[in-house]
Backbone as a chain_set.jsonl record, in Angstrom:
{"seq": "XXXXXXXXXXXXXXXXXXXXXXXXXXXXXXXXXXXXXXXXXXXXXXXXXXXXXXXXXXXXXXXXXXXXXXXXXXXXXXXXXXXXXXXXXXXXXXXXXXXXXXXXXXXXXXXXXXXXXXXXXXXXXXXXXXXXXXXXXXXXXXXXXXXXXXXXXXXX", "coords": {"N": [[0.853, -1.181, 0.0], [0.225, 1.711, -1.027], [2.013, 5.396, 0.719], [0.161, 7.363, 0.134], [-2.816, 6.192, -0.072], [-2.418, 4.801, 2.771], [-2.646, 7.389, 4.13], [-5.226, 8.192, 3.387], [-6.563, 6.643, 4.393], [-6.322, 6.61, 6.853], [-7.476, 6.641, 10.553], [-8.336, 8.942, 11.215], [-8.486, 10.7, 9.13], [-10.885, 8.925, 7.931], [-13.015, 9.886, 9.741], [-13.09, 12.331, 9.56], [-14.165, 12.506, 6.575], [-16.556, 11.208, 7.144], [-17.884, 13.183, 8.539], [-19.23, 16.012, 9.012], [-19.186, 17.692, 10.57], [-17.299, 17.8, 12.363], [-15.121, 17.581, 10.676], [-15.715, 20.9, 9.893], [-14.626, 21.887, 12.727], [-12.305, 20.822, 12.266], [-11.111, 22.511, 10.488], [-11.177, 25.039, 11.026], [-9.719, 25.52, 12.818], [-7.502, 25.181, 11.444], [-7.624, 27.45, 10.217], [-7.0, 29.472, 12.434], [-5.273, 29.094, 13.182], [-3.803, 29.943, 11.191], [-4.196, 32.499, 11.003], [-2.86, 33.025, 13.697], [-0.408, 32.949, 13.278], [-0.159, 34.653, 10.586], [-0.937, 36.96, 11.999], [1.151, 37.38, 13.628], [3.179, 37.381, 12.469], [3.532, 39.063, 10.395], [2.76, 41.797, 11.775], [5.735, 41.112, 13.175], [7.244, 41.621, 10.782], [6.814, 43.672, 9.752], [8.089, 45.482, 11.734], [10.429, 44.955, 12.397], [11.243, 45.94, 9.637], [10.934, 48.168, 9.743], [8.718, 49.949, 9.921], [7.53, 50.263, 11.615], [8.199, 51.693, 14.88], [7.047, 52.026, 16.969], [6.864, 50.017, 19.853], [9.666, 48.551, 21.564], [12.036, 46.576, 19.517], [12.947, 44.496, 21.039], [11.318, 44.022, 23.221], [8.824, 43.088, 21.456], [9.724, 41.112, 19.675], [10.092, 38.855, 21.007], [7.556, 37.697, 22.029], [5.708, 37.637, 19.713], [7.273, 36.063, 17.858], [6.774, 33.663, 19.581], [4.446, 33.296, 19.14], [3.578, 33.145, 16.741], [5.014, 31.146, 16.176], [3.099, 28.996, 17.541], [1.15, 29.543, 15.671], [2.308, 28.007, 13.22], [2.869, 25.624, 14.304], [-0.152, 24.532, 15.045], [-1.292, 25.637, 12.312], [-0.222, 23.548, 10.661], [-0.217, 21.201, 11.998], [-2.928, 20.796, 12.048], [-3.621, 21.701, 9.262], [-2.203, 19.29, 7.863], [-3.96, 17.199, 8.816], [-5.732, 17.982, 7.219], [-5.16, 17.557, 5.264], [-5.03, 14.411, 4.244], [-8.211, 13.498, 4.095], [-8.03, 14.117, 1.447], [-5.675, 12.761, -0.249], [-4.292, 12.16, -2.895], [-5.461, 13.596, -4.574], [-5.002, 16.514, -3.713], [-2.135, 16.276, -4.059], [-2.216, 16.366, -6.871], [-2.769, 19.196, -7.644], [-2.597, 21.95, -9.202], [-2.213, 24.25, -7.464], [-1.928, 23.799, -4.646], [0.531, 22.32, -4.43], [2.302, 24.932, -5.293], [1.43, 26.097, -3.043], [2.698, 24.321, -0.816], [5.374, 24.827, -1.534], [6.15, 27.459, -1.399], [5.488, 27.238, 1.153], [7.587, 25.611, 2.039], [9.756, 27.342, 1.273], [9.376, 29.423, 3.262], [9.487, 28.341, 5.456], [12.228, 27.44, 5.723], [13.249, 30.385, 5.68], [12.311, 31.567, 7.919], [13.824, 29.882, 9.54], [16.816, 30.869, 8.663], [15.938, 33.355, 9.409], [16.734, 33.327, 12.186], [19.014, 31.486, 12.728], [21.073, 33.335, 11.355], [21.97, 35.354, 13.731], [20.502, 37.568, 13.684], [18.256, 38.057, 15.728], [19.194, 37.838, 18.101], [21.146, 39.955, 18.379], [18.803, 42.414, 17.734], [17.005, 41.357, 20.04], [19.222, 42.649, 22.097], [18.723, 45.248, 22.022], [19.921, 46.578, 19.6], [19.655, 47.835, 16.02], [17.899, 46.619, 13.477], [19.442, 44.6, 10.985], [20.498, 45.095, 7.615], [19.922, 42.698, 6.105], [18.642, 41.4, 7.669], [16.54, 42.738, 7.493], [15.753, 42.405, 4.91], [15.121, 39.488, 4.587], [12.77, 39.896, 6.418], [10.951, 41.182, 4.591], [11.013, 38.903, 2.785], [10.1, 36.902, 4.38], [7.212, 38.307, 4.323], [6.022, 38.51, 1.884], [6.557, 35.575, 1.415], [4.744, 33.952, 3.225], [2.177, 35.318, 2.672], [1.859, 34.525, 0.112], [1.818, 31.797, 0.871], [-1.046, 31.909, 1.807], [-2.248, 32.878, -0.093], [-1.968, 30.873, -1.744], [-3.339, 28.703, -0.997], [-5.88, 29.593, -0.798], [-6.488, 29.153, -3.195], [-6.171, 26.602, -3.931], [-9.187, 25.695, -3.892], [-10.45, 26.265, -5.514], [-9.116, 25.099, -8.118]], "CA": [[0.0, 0.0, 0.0], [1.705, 3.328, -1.043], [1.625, 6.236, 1.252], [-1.309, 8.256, -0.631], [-3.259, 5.308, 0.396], [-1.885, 4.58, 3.9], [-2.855, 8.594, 4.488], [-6.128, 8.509, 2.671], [-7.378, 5.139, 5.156], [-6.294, 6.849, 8.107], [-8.894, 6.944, 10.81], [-8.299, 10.315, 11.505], [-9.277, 11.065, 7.707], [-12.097, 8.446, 7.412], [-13.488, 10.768, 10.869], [-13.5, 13.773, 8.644], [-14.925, 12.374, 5.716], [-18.051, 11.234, 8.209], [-18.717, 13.901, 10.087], [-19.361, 17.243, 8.752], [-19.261, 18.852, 12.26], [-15.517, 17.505, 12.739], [-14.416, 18.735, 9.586], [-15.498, 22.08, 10.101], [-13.799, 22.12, 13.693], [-10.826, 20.721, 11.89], [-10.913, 23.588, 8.984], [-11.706, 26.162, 11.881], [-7.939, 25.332, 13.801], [-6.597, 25.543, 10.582], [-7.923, 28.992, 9.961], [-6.722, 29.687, 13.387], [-3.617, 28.68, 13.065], [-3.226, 30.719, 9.764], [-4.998, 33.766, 11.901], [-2.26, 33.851, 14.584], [0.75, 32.875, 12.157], [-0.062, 35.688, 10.174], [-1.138, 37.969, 12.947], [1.806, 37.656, 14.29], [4.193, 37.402, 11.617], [3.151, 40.745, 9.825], [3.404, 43.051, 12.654], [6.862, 41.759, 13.23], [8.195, 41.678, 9.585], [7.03, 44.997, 9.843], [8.495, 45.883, 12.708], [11.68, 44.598, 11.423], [11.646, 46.632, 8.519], [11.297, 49.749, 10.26], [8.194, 50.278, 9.35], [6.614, 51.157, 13.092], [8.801, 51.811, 15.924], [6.34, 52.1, 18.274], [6.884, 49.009, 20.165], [11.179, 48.565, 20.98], [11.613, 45.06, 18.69], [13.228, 43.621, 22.246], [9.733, 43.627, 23.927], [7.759, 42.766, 19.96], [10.094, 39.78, 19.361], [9.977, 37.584, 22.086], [6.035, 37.696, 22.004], [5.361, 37.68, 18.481], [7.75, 35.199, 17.515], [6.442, 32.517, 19.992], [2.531, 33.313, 18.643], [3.875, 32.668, 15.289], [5.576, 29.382, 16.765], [1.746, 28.935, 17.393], [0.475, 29.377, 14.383], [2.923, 27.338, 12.714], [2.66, 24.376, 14.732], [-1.745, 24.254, 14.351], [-1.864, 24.905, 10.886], [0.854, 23.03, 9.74], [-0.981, 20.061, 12.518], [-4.876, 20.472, 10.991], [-3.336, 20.95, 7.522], [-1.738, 17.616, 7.381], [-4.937, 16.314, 9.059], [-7.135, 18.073, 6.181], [-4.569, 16.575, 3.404], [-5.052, 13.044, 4.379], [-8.654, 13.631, 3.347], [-7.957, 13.655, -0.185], [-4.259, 13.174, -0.498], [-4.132, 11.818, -4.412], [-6.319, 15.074, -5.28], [-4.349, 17.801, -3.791], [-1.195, 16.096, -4.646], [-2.515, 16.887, -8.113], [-3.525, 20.243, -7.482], [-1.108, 22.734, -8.625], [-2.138, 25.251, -5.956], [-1.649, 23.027, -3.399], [1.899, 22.288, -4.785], [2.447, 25.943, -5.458], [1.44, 25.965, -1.645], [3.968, 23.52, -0.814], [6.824, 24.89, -2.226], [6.224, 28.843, -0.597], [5.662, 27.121, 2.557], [8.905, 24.951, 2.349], [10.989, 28.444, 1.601], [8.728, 30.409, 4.193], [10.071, 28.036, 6.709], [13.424, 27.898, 5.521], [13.505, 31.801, 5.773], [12.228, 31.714, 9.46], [15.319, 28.782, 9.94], [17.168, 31.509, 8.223], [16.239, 34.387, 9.879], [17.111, 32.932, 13.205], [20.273, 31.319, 12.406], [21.47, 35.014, 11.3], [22.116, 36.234, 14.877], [20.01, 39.188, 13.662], [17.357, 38.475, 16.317], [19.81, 37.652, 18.933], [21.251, 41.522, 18.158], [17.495, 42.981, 17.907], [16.877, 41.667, 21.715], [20.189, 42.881, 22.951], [18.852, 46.964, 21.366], [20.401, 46.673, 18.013], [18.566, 47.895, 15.118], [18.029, 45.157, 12.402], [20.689, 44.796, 9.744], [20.032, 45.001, 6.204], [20.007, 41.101, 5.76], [17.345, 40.989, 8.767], [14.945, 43.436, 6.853], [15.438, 41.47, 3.124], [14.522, 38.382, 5.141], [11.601, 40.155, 6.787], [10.806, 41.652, 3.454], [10.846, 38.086, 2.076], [8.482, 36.79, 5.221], [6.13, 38.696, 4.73], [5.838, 38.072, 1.102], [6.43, 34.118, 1.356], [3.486, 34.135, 4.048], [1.162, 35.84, 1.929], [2.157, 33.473, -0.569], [0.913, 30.948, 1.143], [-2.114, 32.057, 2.165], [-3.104, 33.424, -1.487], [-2.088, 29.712, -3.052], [-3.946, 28.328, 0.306], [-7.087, 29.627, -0.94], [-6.56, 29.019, -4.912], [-6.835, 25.455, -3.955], [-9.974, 25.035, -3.856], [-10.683, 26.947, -7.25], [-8.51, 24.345, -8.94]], "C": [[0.9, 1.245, 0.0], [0.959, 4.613, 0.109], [0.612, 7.265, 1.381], [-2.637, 7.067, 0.271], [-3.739, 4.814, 1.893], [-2.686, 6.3, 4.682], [-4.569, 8.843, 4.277], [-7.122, 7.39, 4.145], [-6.96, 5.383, 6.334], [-7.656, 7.076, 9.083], [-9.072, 8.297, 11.134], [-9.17, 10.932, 9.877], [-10.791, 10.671, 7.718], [-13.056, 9.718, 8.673], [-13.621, 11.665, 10.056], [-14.436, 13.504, 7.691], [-16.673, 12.331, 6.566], [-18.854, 12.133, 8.7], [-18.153, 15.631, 9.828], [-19.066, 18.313, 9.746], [-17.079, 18.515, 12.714], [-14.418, 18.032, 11.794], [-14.167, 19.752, 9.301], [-15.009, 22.598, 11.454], [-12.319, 21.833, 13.23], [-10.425, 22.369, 11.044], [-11.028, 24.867, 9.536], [-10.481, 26.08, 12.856], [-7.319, 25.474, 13.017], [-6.386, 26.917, 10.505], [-7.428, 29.356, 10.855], [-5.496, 29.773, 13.579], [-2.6, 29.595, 12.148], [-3.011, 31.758, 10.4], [-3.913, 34.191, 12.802], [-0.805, 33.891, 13.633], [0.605, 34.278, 11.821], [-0.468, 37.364, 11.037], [0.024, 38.434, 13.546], [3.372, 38.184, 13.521], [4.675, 38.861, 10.528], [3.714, 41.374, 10.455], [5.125, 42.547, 13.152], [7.901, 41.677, 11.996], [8.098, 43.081, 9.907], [7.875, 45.986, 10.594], [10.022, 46.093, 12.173], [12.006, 45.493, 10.148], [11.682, 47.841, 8.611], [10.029, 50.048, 10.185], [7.324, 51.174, 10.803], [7.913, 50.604, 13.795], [7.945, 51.975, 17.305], [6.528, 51.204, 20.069], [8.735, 48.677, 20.538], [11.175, 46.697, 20.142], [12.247, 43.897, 20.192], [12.038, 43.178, 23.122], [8.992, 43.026, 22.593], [8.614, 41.355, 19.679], [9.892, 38.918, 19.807], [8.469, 37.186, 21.929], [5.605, 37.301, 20.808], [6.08, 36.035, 17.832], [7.455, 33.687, 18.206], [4.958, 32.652, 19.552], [2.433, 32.746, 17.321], [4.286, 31.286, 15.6], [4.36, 28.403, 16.684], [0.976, 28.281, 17.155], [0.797, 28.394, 14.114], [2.489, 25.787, 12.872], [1.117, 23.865, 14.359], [-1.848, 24.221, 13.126], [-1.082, 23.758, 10.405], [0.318, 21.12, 10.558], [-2.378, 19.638, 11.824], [-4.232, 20.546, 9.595], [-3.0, 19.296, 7.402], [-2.933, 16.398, 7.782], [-5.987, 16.55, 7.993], [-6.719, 17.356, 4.795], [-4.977, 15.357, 3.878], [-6.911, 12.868, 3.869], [-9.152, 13.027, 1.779], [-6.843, 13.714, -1.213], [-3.643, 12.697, -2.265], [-4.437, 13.446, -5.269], [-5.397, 15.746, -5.026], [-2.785, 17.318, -4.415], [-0.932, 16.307, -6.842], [-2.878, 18.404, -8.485], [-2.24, 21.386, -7.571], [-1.331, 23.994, -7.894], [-1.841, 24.79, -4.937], [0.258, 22.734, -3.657], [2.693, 23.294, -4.849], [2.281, 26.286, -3.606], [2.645, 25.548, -0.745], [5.138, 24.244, -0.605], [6.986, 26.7, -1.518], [6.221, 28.048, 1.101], [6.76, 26.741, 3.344], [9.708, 26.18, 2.218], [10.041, 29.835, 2.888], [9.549, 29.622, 5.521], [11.661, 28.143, 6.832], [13.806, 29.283, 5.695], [13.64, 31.859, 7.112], [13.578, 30.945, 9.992], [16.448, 30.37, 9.846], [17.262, 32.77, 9.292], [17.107, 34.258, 11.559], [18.672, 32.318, 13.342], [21.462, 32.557, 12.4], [21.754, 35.512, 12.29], [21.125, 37.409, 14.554], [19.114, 39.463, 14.983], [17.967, 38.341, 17.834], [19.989, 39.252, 19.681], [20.148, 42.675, 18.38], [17.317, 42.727, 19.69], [17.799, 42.116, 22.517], [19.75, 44.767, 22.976], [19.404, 47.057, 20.066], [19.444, 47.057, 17.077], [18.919, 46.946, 14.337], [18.779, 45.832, 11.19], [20.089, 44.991, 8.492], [19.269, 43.673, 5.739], [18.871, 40.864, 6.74], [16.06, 41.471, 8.167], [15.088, 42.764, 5.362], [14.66, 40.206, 3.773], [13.103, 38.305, 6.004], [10.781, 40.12, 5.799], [9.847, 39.859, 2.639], [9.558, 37.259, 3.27], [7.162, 37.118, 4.603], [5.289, 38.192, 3.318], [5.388, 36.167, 0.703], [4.759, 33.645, 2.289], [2.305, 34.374, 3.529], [0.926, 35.098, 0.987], [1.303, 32.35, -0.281], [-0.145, 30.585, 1.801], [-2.773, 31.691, 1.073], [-3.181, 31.772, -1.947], [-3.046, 28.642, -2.017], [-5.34, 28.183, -0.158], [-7.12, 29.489, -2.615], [-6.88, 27.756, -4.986], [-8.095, 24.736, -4.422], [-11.03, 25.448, -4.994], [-10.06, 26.205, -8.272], [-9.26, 23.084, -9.162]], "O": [[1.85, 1.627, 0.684], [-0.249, 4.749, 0.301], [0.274, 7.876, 2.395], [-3.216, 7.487, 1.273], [-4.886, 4.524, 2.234], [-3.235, 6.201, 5.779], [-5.133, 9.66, 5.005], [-8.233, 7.661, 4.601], [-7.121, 4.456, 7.128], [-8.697, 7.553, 8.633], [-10.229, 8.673, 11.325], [-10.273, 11.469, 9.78], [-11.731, 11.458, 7.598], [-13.846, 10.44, 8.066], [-14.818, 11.743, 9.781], [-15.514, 14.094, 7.756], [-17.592, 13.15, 6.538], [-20.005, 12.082, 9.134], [-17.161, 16.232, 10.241], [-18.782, 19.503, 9.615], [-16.111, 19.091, 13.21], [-13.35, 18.617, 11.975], [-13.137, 20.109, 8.729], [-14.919, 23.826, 11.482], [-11.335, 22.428, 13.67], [-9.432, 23.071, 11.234], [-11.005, 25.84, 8.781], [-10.545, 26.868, 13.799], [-6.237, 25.958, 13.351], [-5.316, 27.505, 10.664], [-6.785, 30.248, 10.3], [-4.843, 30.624, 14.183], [-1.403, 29.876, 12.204], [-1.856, 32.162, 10.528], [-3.736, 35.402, 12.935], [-0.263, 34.969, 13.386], [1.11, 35.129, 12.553], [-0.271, 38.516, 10.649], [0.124, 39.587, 13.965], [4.253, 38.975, 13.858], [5.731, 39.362, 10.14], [4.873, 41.728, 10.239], [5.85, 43.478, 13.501], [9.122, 41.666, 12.144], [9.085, 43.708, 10.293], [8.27, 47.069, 10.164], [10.572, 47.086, 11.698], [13.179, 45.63, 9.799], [12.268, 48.607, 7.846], [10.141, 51.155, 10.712], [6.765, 52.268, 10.88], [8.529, 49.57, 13.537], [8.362, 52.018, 18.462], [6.342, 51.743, 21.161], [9.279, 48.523, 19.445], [10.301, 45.854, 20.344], [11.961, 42.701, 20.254], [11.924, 42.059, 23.624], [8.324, 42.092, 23.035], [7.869, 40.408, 19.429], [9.458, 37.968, 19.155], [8.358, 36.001, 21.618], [4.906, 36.297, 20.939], [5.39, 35.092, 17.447], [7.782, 32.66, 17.611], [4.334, 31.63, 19.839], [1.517, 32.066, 16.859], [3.667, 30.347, 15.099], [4.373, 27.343, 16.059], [0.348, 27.307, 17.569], [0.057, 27.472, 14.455], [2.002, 25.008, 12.053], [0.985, 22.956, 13.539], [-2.315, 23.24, 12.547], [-1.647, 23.03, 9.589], [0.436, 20.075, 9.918], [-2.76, 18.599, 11.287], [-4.287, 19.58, 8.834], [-3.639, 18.395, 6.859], [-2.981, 15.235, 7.382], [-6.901, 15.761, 7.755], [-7.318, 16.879, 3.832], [-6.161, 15.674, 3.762], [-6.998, 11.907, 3.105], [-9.924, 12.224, 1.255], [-6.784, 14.242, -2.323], [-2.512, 13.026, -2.623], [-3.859, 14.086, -6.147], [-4.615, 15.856, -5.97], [-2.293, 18.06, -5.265], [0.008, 16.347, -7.636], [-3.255, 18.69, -9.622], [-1.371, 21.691, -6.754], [-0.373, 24.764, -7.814], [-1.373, 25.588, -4.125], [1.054, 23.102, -2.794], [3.863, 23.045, -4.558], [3.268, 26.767, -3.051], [3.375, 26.307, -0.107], [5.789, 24.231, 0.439], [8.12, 27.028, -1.171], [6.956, 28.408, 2.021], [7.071, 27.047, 4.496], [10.54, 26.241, 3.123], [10.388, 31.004, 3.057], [10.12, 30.251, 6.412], [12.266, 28.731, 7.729], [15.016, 29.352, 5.915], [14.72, 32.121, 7.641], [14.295, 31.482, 10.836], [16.811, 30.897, 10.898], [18.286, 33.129, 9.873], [17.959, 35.064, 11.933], [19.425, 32.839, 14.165], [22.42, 32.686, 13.162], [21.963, 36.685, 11.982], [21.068, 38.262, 15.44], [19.037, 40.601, 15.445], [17.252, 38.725, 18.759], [19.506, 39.723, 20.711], [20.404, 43.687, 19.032], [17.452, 43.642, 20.502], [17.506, 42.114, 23.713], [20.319, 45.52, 23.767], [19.025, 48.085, 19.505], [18.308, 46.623, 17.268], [20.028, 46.413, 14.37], [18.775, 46.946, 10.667], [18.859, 45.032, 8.537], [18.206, 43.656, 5.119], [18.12, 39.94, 6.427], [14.939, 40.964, 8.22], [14.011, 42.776, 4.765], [13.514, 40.004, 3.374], [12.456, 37.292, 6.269], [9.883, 39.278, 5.796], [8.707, 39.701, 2.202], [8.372, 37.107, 2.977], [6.23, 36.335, 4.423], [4.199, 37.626, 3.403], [4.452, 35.67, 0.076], [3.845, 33.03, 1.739], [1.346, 33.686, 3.878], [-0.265, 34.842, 0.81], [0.329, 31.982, -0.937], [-0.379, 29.481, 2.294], [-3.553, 30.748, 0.94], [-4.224, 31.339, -2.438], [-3.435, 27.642, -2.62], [-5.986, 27.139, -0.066], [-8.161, 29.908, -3.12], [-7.705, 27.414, -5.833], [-8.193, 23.682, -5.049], [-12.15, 24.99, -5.217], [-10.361, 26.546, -9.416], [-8.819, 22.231, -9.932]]}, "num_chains": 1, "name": "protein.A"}
């Protein structure tokens, strides 16, 4: 039995398929998940990029960056519970693939930005480097990304 299969005959899936009310609690943690991700992730690309100072980024990081942690973790948990579903289909679906592939360099960025010392520097008082705001820059974009191809899905 190949993995499409193995994913598709899960009971966690067949539970969704069943039960209209479980599906939309699943598809309602996703959204949730998206909701603080990007809630959180915005205001501090922005932040990062200069864009508001209001806030010093030593108090906005620490906070923000674990809400996004969050996010991350729920959708990226109910997604993989809403692919199993109908994992032949979206694997055909080039929004969902197009999905994919922003989400794999959205995370890589966050790896990225963190790696960078930049945010190390930001909580010590530092203002963010050049290389901290391209990588915000690219956040905020990759994020959006995979929202927009998020919801193209289901137009395909």
């Amino acid at each position: 039995m190949d993995l499409v299969a193995v994913l598709a005959s899960w009971p966690g899936a067949r539970w969704l398929h069943g039960s209209g009310t479980a599906y939309l609690f699943v598809n309602a943690a996703h959204i949730l998940g998206i909701g603080l991700l990007l809630g959180a992730v915005l205001p501090l690309d922005a932040r990062l990029l200069g864009l508001t100072r209001a806030i010093p980024a030593a108090l906005l990081v620490p906070f923000l960056s674990r809400a996004a942690m969050l996010g991350v973790g729920l959708a990226l948990a109910t997604g993989l519970w809403l692919f199993t579903v109908r994992p032949a289909e979206y694997l055909g679906n080039a929004a969902f693939l197009a999905k994919m592939g922003l989400l794999a360099l959205a995370l890589a960025n966050i790896g990225w930005q963190h790696a960078s010392g930049g945010y190390r520097r930001l909580l010590a008082g530092a203002e963010p480097t050049p290389g901290v705001k391209l990588r915000a820059l690219a956040s905020m974009g990759l994020w959006l990304g995979v929202l927009l191809a998020g919801r193209w899905i289901g137009f395909l």
